[in-house]
C-alpha positions as semicolon CSV with decimal commas, in nm:
position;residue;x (nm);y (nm);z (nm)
1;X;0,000;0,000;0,000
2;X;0,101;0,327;-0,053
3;X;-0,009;0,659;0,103
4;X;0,053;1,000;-0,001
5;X;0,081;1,276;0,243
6;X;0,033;1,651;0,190
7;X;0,151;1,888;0,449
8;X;0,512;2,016;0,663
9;X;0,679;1,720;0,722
10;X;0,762;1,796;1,075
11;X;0,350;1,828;1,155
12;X;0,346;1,515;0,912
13;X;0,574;1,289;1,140
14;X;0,442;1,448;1,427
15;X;0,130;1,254;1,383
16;X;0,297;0,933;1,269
17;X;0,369;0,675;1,515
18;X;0,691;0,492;1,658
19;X;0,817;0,216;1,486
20;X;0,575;0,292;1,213
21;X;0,865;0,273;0,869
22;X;1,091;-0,012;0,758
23;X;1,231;0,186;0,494
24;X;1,230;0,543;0,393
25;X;1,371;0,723;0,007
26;X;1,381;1,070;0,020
27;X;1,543;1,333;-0,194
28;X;1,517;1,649;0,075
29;X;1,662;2,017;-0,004
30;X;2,054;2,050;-0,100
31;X;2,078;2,323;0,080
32;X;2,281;2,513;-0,234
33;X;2,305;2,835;-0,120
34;X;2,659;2,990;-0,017
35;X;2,800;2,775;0,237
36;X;2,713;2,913;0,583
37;X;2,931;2,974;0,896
38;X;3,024;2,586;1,049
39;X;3,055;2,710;1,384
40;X;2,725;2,860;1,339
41;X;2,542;2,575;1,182
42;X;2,672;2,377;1,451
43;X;2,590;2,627;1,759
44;X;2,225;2,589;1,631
45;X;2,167;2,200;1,573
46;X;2,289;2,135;1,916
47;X;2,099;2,430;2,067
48;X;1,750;2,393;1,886
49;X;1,809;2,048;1,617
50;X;1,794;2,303;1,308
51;X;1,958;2,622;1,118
52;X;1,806;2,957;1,079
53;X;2,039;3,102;0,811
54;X;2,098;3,473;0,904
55;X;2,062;3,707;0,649
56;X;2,283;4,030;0,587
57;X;2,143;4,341;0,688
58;X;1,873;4,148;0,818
59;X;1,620;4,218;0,648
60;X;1,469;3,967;0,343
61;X;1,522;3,552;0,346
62;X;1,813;3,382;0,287
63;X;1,746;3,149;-0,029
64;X;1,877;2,839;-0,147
65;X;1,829;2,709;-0,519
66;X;1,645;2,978;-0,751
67;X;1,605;3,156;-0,430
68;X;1,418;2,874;-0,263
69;X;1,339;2,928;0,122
70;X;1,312;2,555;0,175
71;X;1,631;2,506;0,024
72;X;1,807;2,761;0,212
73;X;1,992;2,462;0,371
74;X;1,976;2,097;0,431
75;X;1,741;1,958;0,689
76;X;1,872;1,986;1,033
77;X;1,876;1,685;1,309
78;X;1,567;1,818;1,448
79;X;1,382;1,684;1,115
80;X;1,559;1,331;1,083
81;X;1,549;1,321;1,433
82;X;1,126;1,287;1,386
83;X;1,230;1,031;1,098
84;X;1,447;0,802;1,328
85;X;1,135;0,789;1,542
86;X;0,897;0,699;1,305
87;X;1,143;0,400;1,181
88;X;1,182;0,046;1,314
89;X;1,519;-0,070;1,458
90;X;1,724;-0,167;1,167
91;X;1,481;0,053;0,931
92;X;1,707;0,150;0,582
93;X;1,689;0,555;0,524
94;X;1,803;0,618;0,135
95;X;1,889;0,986;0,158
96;X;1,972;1,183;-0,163
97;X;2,206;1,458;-0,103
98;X;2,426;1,683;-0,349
99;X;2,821;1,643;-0,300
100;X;2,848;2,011;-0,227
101;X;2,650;1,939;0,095
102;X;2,635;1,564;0,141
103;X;2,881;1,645;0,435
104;X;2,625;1,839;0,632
105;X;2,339;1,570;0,558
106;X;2,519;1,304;0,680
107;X;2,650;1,497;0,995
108;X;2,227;1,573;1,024
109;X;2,186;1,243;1,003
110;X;2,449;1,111;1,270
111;X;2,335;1,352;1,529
112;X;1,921;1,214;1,455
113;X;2,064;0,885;1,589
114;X;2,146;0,744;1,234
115;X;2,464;0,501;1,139
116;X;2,590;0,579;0,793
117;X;2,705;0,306;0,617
């Protein structure tokens, strides 16, 4: 069976139980906008599980890919975090990621609970 959902995904997984996925493909945002501050990125996945890209002069939002706000960067721990929950143990998670960023989606990943093999 297969069942379509419309909506955030946080509010999505939100309502999805434990244990509920044996397998999950997904091809989230690249995050392809200039690379952002490391320490920064970092500062705010362990402080909140996701990064609020600040923009200069603050004013406006920061863009990723054709001046996407989605893809303004990849999805932060908080996200995949939901995702681990909502998979069984031993659950496969085939993540698409672009090699300019894979880096950061794998780190995501890692601190969500995942192994990457």
């Amino acid at each position: 069976m297969i069942r379509l959902f419309e909506g955030d995904s946080l509010d999505v997984l939100h309502a999805t139980p434990d244990g509920t996925y044996t397998c999950v493909v997904t091809d989230p945002p690249y995050g392809l906008s200039a690379p952002p501050d490391p320490l920064e990125v970092m500062r705010q996945w362990l402080a909140d599980g996701d990064f609020h890209r600040k923009v200069k002069g603050g004013k406006g939002k920061a863009g990723g890919f054709m001046g996407a706000e989605w893809d303004h960067f990849v999805p932060g721990p908080i996200l995949w975090r939901e995702v681990f929950r909502t998979c069984k143990p031993g659950a496969i998670v085939l993540c698409f990621a672009a090699t300019r960023t894979d880096h950061w989606m794998k780190l995501s990943l890692v601190l969500a609970g995942f192994e990457i093999l």
